[in-house]
N, C-alpha and C positions, 0 to 999 in steps of 0.2 A: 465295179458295181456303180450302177450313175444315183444318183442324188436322190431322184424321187422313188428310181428302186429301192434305196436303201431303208428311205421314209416308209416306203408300202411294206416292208421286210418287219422291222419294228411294229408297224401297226397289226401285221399279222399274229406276231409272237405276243402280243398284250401287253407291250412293254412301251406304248407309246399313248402318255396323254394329249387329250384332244380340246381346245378351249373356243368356242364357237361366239360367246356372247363379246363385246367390245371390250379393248385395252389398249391401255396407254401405253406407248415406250417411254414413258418419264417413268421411271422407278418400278410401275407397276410390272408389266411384263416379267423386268430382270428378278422381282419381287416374287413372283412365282415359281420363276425356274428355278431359285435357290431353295424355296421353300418344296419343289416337290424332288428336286435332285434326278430324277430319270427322264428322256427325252420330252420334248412339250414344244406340240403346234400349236400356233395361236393362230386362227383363221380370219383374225382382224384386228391387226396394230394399224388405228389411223386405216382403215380402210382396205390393209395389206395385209400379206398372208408370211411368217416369222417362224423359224425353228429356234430353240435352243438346247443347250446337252445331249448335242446328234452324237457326240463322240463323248459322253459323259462319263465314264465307267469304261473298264477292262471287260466289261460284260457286251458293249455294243463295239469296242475294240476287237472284240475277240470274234464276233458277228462279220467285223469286216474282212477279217481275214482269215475265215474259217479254217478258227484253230479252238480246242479249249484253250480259256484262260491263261492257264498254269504252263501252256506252250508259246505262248506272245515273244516271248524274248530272243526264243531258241528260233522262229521265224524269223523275227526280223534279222536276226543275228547270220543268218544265213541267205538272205538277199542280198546282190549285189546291184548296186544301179545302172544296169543295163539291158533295161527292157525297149522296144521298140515305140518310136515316137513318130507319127503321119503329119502330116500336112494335108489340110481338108479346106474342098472351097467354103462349104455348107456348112453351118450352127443352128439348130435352135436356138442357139440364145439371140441370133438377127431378127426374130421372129417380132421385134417391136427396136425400132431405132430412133432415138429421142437425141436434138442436137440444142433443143432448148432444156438447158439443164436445170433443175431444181434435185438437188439432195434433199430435202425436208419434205418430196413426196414420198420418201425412202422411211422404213421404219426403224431410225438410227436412233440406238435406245440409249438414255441417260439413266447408271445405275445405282450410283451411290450419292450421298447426300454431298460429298463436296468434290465430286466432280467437275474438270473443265468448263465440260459442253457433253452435247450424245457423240457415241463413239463407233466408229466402225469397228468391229472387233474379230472378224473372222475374217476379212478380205485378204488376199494372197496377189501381196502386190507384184506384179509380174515386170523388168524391166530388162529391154536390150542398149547397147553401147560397144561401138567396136568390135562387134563379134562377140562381146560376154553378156550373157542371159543369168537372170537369176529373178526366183521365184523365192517368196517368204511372207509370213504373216507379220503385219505391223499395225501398230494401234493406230489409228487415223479420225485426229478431233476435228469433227463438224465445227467451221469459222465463217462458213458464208455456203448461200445457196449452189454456187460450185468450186468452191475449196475446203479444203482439208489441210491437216497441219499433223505429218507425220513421224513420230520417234524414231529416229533411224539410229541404229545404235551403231557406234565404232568400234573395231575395226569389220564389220557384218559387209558383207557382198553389196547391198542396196546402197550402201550409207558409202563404199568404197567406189561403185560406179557414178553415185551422184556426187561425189568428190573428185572424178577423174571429168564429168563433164561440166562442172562447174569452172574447174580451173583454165577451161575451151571456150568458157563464156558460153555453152550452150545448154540448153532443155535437155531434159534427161527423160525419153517416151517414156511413159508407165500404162499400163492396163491393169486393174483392182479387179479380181475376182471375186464374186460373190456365189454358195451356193455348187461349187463345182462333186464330182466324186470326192464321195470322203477319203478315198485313197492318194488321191491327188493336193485334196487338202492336208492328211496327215504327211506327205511325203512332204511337202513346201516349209515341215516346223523341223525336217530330220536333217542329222549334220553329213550330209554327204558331198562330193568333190563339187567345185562349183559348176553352176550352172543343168546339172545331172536328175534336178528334182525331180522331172517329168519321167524321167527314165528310169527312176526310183519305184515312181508311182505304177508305171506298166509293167514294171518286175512284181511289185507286190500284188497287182490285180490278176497279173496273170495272164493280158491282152495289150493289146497296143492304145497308147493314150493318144489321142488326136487334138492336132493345132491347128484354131484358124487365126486367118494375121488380123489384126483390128487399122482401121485409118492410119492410123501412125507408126504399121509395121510390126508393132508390138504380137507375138506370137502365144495365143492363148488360148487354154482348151474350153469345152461346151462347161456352162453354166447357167445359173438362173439368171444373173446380172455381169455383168461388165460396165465398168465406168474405166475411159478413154480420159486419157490427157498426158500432165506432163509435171516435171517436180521443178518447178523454177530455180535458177542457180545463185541467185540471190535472196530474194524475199524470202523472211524467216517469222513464224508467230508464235507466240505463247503457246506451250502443249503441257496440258496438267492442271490440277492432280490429277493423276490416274490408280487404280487400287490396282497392285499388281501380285504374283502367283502370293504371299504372302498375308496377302487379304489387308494391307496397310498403304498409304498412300504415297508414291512416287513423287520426285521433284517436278517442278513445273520447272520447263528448259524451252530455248530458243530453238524451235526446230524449223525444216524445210518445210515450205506449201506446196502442196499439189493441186494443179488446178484440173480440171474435168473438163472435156470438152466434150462428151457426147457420153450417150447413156445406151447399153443394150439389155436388153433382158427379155425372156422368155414372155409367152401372157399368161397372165395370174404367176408372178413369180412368187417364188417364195423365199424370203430373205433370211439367213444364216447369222446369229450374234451369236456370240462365244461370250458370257458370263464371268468378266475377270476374278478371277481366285475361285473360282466352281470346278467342278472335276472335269469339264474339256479341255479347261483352260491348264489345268496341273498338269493331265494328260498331253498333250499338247507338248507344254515344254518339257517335264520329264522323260515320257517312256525315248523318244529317239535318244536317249543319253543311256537306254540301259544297255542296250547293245554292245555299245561302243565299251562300257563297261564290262560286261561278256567279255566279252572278245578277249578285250587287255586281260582280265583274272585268268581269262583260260591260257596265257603264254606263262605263269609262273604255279598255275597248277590247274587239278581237274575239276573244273566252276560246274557247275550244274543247274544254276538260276539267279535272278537277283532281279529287286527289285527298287522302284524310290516310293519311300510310302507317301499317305497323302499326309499326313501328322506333319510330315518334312518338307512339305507344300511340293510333294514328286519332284524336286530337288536338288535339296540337303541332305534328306540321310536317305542311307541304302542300306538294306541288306544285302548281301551278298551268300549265296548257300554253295560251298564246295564239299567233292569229297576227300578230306586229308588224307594226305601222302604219309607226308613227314612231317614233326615237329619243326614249326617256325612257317610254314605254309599258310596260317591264317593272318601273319603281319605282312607276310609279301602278298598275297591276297587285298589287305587293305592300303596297302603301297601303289599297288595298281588300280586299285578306285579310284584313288586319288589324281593320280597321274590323265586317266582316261576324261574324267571329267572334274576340272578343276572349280567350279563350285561346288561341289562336293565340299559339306561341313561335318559331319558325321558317318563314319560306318561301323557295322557291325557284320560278322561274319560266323558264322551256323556250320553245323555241322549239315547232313543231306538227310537226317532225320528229324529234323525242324521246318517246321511250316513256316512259310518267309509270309506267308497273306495273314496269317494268324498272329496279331500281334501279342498274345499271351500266350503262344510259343515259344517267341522272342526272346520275350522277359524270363521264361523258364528257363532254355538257354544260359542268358545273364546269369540268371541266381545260381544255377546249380555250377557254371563252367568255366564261369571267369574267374581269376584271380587277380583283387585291382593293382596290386605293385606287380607285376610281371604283366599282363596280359592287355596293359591300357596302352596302348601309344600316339602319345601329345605330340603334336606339332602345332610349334608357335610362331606367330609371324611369316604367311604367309599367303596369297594369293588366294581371296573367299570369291564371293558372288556380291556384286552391286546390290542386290537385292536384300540382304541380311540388315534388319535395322541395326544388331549390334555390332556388325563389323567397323573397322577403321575409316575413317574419313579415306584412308589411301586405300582402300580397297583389303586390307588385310584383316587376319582374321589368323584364330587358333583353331588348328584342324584334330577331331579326336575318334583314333578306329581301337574297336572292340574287339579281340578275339575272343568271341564265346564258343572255342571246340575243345574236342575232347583232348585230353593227354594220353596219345597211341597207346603208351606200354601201362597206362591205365583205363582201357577200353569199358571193362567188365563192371568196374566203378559206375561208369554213368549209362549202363543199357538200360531204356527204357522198359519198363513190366507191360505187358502183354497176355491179353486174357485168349484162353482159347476160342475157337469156333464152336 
């Protein structure tokens, strides 16, 4: 589904506001998308044309991959990445080629009060080195009219090839996507084998995803923008604060610069911000983690769904829904949450007559099914998410899973009352 398909697709369903008169990307913009939470064109940032919360909601997730809702997990769960990937001379996105670069004619939005700088936030940095390609989304602070100053987190693919050409003394090509299929963009945040994004993305679409090379070799599909360059092997600047899935402020750290050497994009593009701690943004990093989760619950019994809520900023906590077997199925259940995605700080684990979206469900669940000295299991001292303000300076943290199921040979106990038809 290409980009502005997807935009007209929304606009059809009513599901897509539209803001015509002038706005600023200093605050204002990001100001709105939080305040209206469902997708939102701005048809003039500074003169430009700006989406945010294209991917906002399980509701325009579930759009992209025509499924209901309540099936999201159980699809992705069953793609593998290997769908078919072209090589193409032709792009629209060549359709305007800018080699005098200025970023600040770009509608790169500054959103919180003690923010860096404005931030690229949806770009899907694309980078090859000795035959290894890897595509990902990375925060990238505006430092000058054609540099950027990107978070590359370790030990992450981007951060491991600019570490392999660094050590070569050499440039590490990059091409920043802007604006591409949402399929494409969501496949570039999911944890699949390296290099495979693309092939991720034509599996979930369902057709084959097409590459053109940019100047510097760099292999990248149609967009609204492209920004061409290179991640320098030395020069490093300031990056941060940044508000991350958490909605609090990240350290400011010594990162790589990436410098831009040429500029493509569509005419009248329209530029793509992802709203740090907003629901694309949760979206985003959670859901590729619930699969992966899927999957593990389903080797030690019969999973039936799970999800990361957004309370858990999509995550930290999970629900997990199976149907029990046998007693002790709901702690091996939360053993393999764990194990699957280790920032993972809380789960809870449901019977398959509990609504997992419904968080007073949940809590029904809790009350009526758990018992806290049997049924809690604490694990201390070990391995959280960077991200948790309360966890340890080293990284650790106290991990706690819930089993709220039933007890088999007291089934009759906890069956829900049911009115007739």
């Amino acid at each position: 589904m290409k980009f502005r398909h997807f935009i007209n697709q929304l606009r059809a369903s009513g599901k897509l506001v539209e803001i015509t008169h002038p706005i600023s990307p200093e605050f204002e913009a990001p100001n709105i998308a939080k305040k209206t939470g469902t997708p939102v064109l701005f048809h003039d940032v500074n003169g430009k044309k700006a989406i945010m919360n294209l991917l906002g909601s399980r509701d325009e997730l579930a759009v992209m991959l025509d499924v209901p809702k309540e099936e999201i997990i159980q699809r992705l769960a069953a793609v593998a990445p290997a769908g078919e990937v072209r090589i193409v001379e032709y792009s629209p996105t060549k359709e305007v080629v800018e080699t005098g670069v200025d970023l600040t004619d770009l509608p790169i939005m500054t959103h919180f009060e003690r923010d860096g700088g404005a931030y690229i936030t949806g770009g899907i940095v694309v980078c090859e080195y000795e035959g290894s390609t890897n595509a990902s989304i990375h925060r990238l602070m505006l430092i000058g009219k054609d540099k950027l100053a990107a978070r590359l987190v370790p030990p992450r693919h981007t951060y491991l090839l600019h570490k392999k050409a660094s050590e070569n003394g050499e440039h590490l090509p990059v091409a920043i996507v802007i604006g591409a299929d949402p399929a494409v963009t969501f496949a570039s945040t999911t944890r699949v084998p390296a290099g495979k994004e693309f092939e991720y993305a034509a599996a979930l679409r369902g057709s084959p995803v097409e590459l053109f090379s940019c100047e510097n070799g760099v292999k990248v599909p149609h967009a609204e923008i492209v920004l061409e360059g290179y991640i320098d092997p030395v020069e490093r600047a300031d990056e941060g604060p940044f508000v991350d899935i958490t909605g609090t402020y990240d350290l400011v750290r010594r990162e790589p610069v990436i410098h831009i050497t040429r500029v493509l994009h569509r005419k009248d593009p329209i530029y793509h911000g992802i709203l740090p701690a907003g629901g694309e943004h949760l979206l985003m990093m959670g859901v590729p983690y619930e699969p992966k989760i899927y999957n593990a619950v389903g080797e030690v019994t019969t999973v039936k769904n799970v999800v990361l809520t957004e309370g858990g900023c999509c995550y930290m906590h999970a629900i997990v829904q199976i149907e029990k077997q046998t007693e002790g199925d709901g702690k091996n259940a939360i053993m393999a949450a764990f194990a699957a995605h280790t920032s993972l700080k809380h789960v809870v684990v449901v019977d398959d007559d509990i609504d997992i979206f419904d968080p007073k469900d949940v809590e029904f669940a809790i009350a009526t099914r758990l018992k806290g000295d049997s049924d809690i299991l604490v694990i201390p001292n070990v391995r959280g998410s960077s991200l948790d303000p309360r966890g340890a300076l080293d990284g650790t943290t106290t991990k706690v899973g819930i089993d709220a199921t039933k007890v088999l040979k007291e089934a009759e106990k906890f069956e829900r009352a049911k009115m007739p038809e």
